[in-house]
C-alpha positions as CSV (number, residue, x, y, z in Angstrom):
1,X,-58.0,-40.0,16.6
2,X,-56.0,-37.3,18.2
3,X,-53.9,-35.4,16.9
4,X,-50.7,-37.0,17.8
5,X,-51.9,-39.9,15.6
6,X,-52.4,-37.5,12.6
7,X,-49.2,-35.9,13.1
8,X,-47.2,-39.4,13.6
9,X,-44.4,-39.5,11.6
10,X,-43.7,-41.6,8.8
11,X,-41.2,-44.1,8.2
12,X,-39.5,-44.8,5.4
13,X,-41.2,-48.4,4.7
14,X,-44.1,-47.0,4.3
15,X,-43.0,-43.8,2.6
16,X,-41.5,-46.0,-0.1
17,X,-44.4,-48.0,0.1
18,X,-46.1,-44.7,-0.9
19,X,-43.5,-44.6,-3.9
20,X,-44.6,-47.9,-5.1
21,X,-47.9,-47.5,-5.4
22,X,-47.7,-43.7,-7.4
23,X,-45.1,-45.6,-9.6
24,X,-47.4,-48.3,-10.3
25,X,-49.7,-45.6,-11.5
26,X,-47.1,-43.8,-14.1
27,X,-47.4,-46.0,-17.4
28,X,-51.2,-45.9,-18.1
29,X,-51.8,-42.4,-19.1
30,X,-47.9,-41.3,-19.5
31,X,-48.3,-44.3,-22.3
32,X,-51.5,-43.5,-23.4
33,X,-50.2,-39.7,-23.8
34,X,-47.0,-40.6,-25.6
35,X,-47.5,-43.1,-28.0
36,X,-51.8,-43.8,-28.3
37,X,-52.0,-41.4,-31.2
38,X,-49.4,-42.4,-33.3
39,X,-50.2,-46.1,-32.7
40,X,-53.9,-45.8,-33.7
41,X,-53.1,-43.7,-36.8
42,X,-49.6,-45.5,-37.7
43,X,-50.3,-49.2,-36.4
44,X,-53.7,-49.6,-36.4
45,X,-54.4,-47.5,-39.4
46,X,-57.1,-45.2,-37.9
47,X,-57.7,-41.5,-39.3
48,X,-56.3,-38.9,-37.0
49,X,-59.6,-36.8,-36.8
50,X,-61.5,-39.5,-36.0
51,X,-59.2,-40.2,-32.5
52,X,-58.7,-36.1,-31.8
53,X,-62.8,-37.0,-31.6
54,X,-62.7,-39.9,-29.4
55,X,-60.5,-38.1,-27.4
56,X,-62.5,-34.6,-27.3
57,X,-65.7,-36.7,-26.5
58,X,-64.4,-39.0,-23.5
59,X,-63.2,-35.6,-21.6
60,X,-66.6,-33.9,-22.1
61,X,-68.1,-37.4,-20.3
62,X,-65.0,-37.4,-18.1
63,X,-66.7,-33.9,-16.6
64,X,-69.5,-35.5,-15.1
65,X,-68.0,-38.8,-14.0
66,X,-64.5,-37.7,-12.6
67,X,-66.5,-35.2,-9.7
68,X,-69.6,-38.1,-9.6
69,X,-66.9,-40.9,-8.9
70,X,-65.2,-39.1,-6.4
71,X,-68.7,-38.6,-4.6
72,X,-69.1,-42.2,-4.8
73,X,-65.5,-43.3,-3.7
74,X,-66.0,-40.6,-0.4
75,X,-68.8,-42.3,0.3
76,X,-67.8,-46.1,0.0
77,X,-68.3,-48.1,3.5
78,X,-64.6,-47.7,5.2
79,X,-63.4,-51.6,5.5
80,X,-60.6,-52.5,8.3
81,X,-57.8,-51.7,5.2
82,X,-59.5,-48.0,5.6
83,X,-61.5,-45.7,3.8
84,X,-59.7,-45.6,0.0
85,X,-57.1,-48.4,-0.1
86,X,-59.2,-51.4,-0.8
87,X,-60.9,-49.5,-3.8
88,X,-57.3,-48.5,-5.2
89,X,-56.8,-52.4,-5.7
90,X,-60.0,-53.3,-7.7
91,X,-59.2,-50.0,-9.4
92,X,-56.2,-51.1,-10.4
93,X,-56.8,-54.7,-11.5
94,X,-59.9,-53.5,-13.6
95,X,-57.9,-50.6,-14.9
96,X,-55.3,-53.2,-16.1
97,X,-57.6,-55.2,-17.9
98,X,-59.3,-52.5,-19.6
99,X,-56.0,-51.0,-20.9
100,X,-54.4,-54.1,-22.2
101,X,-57.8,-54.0,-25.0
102,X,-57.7,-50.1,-25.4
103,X,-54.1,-50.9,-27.3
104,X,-55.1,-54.4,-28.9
105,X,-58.6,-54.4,-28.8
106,X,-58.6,-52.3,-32.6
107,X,-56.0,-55.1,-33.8
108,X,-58.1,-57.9,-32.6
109,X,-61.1,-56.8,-34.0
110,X,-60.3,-54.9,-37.1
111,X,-63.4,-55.3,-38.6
112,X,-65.3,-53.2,-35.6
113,X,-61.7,-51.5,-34.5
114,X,-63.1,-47.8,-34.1
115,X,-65.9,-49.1,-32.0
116,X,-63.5,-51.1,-29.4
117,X,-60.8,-48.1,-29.5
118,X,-64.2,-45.6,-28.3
119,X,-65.7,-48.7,-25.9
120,X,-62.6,-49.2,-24.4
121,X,-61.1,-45.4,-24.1
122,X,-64.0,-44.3,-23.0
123,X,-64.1,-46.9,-20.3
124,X,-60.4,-46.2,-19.3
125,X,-62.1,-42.9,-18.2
126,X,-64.4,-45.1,-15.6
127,X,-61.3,-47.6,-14.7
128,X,-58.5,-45.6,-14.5
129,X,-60.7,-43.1,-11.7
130,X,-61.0,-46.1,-9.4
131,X,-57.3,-46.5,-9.0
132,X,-56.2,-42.9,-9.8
133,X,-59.0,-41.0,-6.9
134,X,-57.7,-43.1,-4.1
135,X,-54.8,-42.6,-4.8
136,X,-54.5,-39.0,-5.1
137,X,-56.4,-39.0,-1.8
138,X,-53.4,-40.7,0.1
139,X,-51.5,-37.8,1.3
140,X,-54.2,-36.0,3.1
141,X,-55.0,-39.1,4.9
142,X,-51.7,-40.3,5.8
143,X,-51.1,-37.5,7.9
144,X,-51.8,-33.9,8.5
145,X,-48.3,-32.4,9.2
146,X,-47.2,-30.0,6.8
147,X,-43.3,-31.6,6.5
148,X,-44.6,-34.9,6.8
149,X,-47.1,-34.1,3.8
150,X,-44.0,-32.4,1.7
151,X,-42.0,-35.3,1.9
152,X,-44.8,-37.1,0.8
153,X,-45.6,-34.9,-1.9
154,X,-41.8,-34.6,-3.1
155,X,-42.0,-38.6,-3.0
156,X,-45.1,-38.6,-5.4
157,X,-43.5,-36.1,-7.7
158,X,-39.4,-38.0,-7.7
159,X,-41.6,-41.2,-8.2
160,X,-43.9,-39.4,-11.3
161,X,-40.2,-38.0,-12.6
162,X,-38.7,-41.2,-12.0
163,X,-41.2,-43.5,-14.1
164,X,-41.5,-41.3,-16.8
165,X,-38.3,-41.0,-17.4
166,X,-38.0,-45.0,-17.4
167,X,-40.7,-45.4,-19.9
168,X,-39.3,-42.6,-22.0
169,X,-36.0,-44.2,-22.1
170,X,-36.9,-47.6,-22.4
171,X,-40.3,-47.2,-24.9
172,X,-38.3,-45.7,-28.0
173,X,-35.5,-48.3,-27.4
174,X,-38.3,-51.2,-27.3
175,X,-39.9,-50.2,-30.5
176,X,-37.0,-49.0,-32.2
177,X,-35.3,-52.5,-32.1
178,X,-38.4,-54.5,-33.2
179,X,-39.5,-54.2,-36.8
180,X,-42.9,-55.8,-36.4
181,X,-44.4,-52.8,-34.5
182,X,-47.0,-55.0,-32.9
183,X,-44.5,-56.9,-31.1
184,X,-43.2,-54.3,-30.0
185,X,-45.8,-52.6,-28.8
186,X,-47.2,-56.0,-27.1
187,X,-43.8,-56.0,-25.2
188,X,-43.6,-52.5,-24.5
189,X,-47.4,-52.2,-22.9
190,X,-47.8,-55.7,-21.5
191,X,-44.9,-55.3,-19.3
192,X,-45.7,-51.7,-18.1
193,X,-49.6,-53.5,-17.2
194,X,-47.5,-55.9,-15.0
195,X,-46.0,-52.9,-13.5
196,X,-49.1,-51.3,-12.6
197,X,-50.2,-54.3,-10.8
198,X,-47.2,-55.4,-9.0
199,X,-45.9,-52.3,-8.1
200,X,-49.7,-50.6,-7.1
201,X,-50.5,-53.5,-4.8
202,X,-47.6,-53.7,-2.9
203,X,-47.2,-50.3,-2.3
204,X,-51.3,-50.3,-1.2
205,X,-50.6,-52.9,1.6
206,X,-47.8,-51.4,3.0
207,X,-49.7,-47.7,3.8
208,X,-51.5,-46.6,6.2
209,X,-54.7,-44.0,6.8
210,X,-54.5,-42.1,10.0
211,X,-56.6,-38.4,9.7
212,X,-60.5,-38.8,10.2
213,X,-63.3,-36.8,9.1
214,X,-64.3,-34.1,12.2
215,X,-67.7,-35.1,11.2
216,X,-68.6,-38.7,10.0
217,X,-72.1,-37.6,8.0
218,X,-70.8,-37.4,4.3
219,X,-72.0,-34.6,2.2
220,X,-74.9,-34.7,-0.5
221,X,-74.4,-34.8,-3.9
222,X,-75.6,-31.4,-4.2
223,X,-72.9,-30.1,-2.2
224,X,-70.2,-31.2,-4.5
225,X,-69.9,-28.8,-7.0
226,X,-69.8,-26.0,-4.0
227,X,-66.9,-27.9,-2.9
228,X,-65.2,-28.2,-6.1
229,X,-66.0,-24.4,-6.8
230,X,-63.8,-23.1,-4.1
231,X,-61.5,-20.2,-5.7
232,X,-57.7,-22.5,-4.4
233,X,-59.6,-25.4,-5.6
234,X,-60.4,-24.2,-9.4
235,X,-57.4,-21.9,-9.7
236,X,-53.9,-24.6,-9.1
237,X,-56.6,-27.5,-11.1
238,X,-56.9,-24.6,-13.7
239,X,-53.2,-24.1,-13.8
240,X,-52.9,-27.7,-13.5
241,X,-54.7,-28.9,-16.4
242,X,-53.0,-26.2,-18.7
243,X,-50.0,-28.2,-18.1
244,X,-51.6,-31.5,-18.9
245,X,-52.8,-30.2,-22.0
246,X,-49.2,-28.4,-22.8
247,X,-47.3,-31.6,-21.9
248,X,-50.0,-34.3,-23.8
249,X,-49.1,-31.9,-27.0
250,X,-45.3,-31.9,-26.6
251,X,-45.5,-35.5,-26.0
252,X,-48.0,-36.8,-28.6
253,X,-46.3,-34.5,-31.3
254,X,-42.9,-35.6,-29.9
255,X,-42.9,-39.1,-32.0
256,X,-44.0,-37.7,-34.8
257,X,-41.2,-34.5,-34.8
258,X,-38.4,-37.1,-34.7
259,X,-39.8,-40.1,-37.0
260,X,-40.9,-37.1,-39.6
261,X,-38.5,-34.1,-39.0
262,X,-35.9,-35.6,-37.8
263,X,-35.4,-38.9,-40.2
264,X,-37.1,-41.8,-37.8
265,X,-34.4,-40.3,-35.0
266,X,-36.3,-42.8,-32.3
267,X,-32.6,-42.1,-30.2
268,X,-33.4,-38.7,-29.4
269,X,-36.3,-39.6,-27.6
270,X,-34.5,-41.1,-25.3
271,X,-31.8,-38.9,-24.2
272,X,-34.7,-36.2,-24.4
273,X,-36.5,-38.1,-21.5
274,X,-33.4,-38.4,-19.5
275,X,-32.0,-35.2,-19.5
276,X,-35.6,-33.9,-19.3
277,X,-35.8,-35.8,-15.9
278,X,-32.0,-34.7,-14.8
279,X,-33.7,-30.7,-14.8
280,X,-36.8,-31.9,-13.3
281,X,-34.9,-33.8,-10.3
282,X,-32.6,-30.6,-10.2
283,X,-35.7,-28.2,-10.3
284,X,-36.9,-30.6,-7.4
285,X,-33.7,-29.5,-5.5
286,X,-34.1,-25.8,-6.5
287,X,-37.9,-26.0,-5.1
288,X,-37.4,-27.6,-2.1
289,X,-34.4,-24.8,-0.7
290,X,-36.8,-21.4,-1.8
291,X,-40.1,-23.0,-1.1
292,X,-39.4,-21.6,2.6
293,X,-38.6,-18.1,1.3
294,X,-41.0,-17.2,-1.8
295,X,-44.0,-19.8,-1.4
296,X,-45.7,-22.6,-2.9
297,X,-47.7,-19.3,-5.2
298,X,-44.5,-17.5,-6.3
299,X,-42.7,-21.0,-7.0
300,X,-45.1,-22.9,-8.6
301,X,-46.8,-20.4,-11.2
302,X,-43.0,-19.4,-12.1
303,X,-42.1,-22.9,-12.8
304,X,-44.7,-23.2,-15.4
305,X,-43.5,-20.1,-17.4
306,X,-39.7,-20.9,-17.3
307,X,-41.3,-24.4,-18.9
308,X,-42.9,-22.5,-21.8
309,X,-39.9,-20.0,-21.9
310,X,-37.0,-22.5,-22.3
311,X,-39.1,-24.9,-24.5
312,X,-39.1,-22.1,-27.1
313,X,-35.7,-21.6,-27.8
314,X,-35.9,-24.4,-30.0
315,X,-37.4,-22.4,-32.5
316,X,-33.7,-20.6,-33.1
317,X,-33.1,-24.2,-35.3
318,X,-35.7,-27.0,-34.6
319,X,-33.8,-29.5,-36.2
320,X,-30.6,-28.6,-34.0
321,X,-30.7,-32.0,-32.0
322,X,-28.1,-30.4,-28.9
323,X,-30.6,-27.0,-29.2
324,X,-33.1,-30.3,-28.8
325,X,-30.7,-31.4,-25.9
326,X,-30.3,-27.9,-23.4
327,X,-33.7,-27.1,-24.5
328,X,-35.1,-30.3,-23.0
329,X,-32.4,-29.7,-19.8
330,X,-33.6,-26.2,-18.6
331,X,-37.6,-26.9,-19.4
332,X,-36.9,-29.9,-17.4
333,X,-36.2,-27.7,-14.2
334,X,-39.7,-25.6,-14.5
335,X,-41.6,-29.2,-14.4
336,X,-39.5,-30.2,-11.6
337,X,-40.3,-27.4,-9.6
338,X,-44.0,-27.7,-10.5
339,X,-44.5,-31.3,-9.3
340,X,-42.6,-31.0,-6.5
341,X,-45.3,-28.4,-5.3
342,X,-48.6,-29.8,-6.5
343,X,-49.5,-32.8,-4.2
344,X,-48.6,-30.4,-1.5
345,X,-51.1,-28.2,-3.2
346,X,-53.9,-30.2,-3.5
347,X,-53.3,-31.7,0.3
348,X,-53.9,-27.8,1.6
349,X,-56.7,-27.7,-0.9
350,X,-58.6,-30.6,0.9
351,X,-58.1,-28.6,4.4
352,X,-59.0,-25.6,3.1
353,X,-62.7,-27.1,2.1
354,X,-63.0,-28.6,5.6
355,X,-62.0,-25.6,6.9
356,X,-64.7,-23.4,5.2
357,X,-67.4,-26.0,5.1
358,X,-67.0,-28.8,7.1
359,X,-66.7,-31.5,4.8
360,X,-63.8,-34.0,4.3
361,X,-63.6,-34.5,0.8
362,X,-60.5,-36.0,-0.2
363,X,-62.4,-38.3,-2.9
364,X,-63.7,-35.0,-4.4
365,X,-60.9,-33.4,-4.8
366,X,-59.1,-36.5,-6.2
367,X,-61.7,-37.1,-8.8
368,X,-60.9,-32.9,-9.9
369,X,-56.9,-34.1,-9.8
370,X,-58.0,-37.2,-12.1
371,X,-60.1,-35.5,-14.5
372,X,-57.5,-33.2,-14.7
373,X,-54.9,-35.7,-15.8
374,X,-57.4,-37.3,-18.3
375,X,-58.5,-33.8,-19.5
376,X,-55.0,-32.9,-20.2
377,X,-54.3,-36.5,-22.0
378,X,-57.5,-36.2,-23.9
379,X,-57.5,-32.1,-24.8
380,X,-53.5,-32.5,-25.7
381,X,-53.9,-35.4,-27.8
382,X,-57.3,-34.0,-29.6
383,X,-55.1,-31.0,-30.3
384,X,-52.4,-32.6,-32.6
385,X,-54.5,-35.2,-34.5
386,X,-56.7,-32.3,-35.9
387,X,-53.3,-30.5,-36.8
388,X,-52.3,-33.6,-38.3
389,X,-55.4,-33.7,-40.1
390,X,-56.0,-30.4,-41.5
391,X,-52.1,-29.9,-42.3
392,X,-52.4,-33.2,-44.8
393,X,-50.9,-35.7,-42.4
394,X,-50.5,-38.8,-44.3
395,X,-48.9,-42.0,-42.0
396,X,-45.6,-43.9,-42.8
397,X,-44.8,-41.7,-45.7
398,X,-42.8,-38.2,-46.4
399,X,-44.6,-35.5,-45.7
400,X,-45.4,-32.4,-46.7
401,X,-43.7,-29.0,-45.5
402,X,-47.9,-28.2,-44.4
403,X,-47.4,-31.5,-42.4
404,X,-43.9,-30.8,-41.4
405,X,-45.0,-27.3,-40.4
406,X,-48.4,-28.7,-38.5
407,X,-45.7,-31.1,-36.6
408,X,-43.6,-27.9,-35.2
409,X,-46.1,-26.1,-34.1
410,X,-47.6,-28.9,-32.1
411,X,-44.4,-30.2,-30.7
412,X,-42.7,-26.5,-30.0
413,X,-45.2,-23.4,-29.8
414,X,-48.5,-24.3,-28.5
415,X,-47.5,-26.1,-25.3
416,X,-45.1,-23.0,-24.8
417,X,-48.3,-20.8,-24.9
418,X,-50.2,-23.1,-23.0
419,X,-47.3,-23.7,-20.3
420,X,-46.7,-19.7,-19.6
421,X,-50.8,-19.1,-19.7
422,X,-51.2,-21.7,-16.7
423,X,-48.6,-20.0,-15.0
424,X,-49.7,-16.5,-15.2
425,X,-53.7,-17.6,-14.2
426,X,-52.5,-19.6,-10.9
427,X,-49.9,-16.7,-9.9
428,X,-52.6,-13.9,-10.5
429,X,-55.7,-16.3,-8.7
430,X,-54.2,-18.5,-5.9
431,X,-55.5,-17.0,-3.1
432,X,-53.7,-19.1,0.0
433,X,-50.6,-18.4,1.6
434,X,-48.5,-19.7,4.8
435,X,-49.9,-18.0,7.1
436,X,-53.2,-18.7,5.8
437,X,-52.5,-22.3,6.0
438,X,-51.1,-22.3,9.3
439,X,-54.6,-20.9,10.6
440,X,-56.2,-23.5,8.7
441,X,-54.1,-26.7,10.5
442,X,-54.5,-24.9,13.8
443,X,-58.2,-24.3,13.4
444,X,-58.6,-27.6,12.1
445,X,-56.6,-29.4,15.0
446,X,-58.8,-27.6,17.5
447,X,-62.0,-28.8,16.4
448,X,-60.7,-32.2,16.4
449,X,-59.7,-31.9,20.5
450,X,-62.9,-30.1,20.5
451,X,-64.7,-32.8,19.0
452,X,-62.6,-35.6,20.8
453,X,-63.6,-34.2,24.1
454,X,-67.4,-34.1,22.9
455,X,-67.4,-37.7,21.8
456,X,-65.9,-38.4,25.9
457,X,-67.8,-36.8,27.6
């Protein structure tokens, strides 16, 4: 393929294509990181400790299978819909299934219900990979073009913003205006599974795969913890999963703070979500006009520490709901400005590795990007249920000030900590600038004439 083919530009079918498919992947775990606590502990009647567990466990397997699966996906024979496409629609449809019984599955079978709610999470780690690794391998397929792969990237991140603000506007509304919480629940995740599957297929048919491998032999198992090892690699998936971690906290705690702190205040959720979204679109804006001038590094490690900053200026009054309000506004801006940047991220991260050891391997990378996102569900949602737990947590009564105390914390300090660690780690260890990357898509573009002329002659 030459490189006029990689470098094609995209249009803006398939670009929203792309947007469908990366929506169509927002309610599993932005669901599962919201609401999955509260619902086993307040619904379902499950001990807190006992899911922090479940959740701990499943990342520890989630180690080993994420990088395995991406292996496997890398080297899955390429069919005439490409190398990763067909695999993202079996991922999703399985996924689908599998989630619909991680949420009922305990209510269905009450007498076993903390067997199916570890079968069935632990599976989600399996399903969710098959439709989350392909897809994360998109962009550095599509096309090899830095702008082209920005747009892309700011695509992925306006479509992230742009679902999770729906489903934190419209989740709280759902279950605040049904008494029977089952129903609402059944409503509320039933129609974000037809979601997934609509909006994930659609957007899969309409995309297109267009950069090679240099070299079609595949790399050995062996070889991919090398790969994954790489200092870029380790240091923005480090940062990354900080913020996974910080966020899954915030977010899991979040529905606790305002049915226990603030008096069942489901309504705050709501206008949280959206103004949250209104600083991440605007620190989308911000990103995108001084990425030019101080870099992906500079940009992306300061967004995370103007998260944890601004987040903790609720402490000033944490009941003050329009503290609540600016609070959510200005954090808002430091997550904008970190998604905006992290596709694009983990795009020069695949180039890099080809670039030092002549390997494609998007899948392996993807896999890292999905175990990241699970880690950061799983580690963030252990984290409050043990606070729950050891602060005297007791469900759908009034709690204690050691409960109301565990409930700030979780919702309000330790993501701040977490937030402005990540930053500080990936703006002391990234190691690749622009002109570092421009080498790398020159060099890269080379061998490909080079090899291109080989295969001719």
């Amino acid at each position: 393929m030459s490189n006029k083919e990689n470098s094609e530009k995209i249009n803006l079918r398939e670009k929203a294509a792309f947007g469908m498919a990366n929506l169509g992947n927002i309610p599993i775990m932005t669901l599962v990181g919201s609401y999955l606590l509260i619902f086993y502990t307040d619904v379902a009647g499950i001990n807190p400790a006992a899911v922090a567990t479940l959740f701990i466990i499943a990342r520890v397997l989630d180690g080993v299978n994420d990088p395995v699966m991406g292996f496997i996906i890398d080297h899955l024979p390429k069919s005439k819909m490409g190398r990763f496409r067909p695999y993202l629609i079996l991922g999703v449809i399985l996924c689908s299934i599998n989630y619909m019984l991680l949420w009922f599955g305990p209510l269905l079978f009450s007498e076993i219900k903390l067997v199916i709610v570890y079968i069935t999470y632990l599976l989600i780690g399996i399903t969710f990979d098959l439709m989350d690794i392909p897809l994360n391998a998109m962009i550095p397929v599509m096309t090899d073009d830095e702008k082209e792969r920005g747009s892309l990237s700011t695509i992925k991140g306006a479509c992230y913003m742009t679902g999770m603000l729906g489903i934190g506007i419209v989740a709280p509304m759902i279950l605040k205006n049904f008494s029977n919480a089952v129903i609402g629940y059944l409503i509320l995740v039933g129609g974000a599974t037809v979601i997934v599957l609509v909006f994930s297929i659609v957007g899969v048919m309409g995309m297109k795969e267009r950069v090679r491998p240099i070299e079609e032999e595949k790399y050995k198992l062996k070889q991919l913890f090398p790969i994954l090892a790489q200092r870029p690699v380790m240091i923005s998936f480090a940062a990354s999963l900080l913020f996974g971690v910080g966020g899954t906290v915030a977010s899991s705690s979040n529905i606790y703070f305002v049915t226990y702190v603030l008096d069942n205040r489901l309504d705050v959720l709501s206008l949280v979500s959206f103004l949250s979204m209104a600083g991440m679109f605007l620190g989308m804006f911000v990103a995108g006009r001084l990425i030019g001038g101080l870099g992906k590094k500079a940009l992306y490690g300061g967004s995370l520490i103007l998260y944890g900053v601004f987040l903790l200026i609720r402490l000033f009054n944490v009941t003050s709901i329009p503290l609540i309000y600016i609070s959510s506004l200005l954090a808002g801006i430091g997550s904008g400005g970190m998604m905006t940047l992290s596709y694009g991220i983990q795009a020069d991260n695949v180039d890099y590795v080809e670039y030092k050891n002549g390997m494609r391997a998007e899948g392996a990378l993807a896999s890292l990007n999905s175990f990241v996102v699970k880690a950061g569900q799983g580690i963030g949602g252990a984290i409050p249920g043990y606070i729950l737990a050891v602060t005297g947590y007791v469900a759908n009564q009034a709690q204690t000030d050691s409960a109301i105390g565990g409930i700030v914390s979780a919702t309000i300090i330790i993501p701040a900590v977490i937030y402005v660690a990540g930053g500080l780690i990936f703006g002391l260890g990234y190691n690749l600038n622009k002109s570092k990357l421009d080498e790398i898509i020159l060099g890269l573009r080379n061998r490909r004439v080079e090899k291109a002329h080989e295969k001719a002659v």
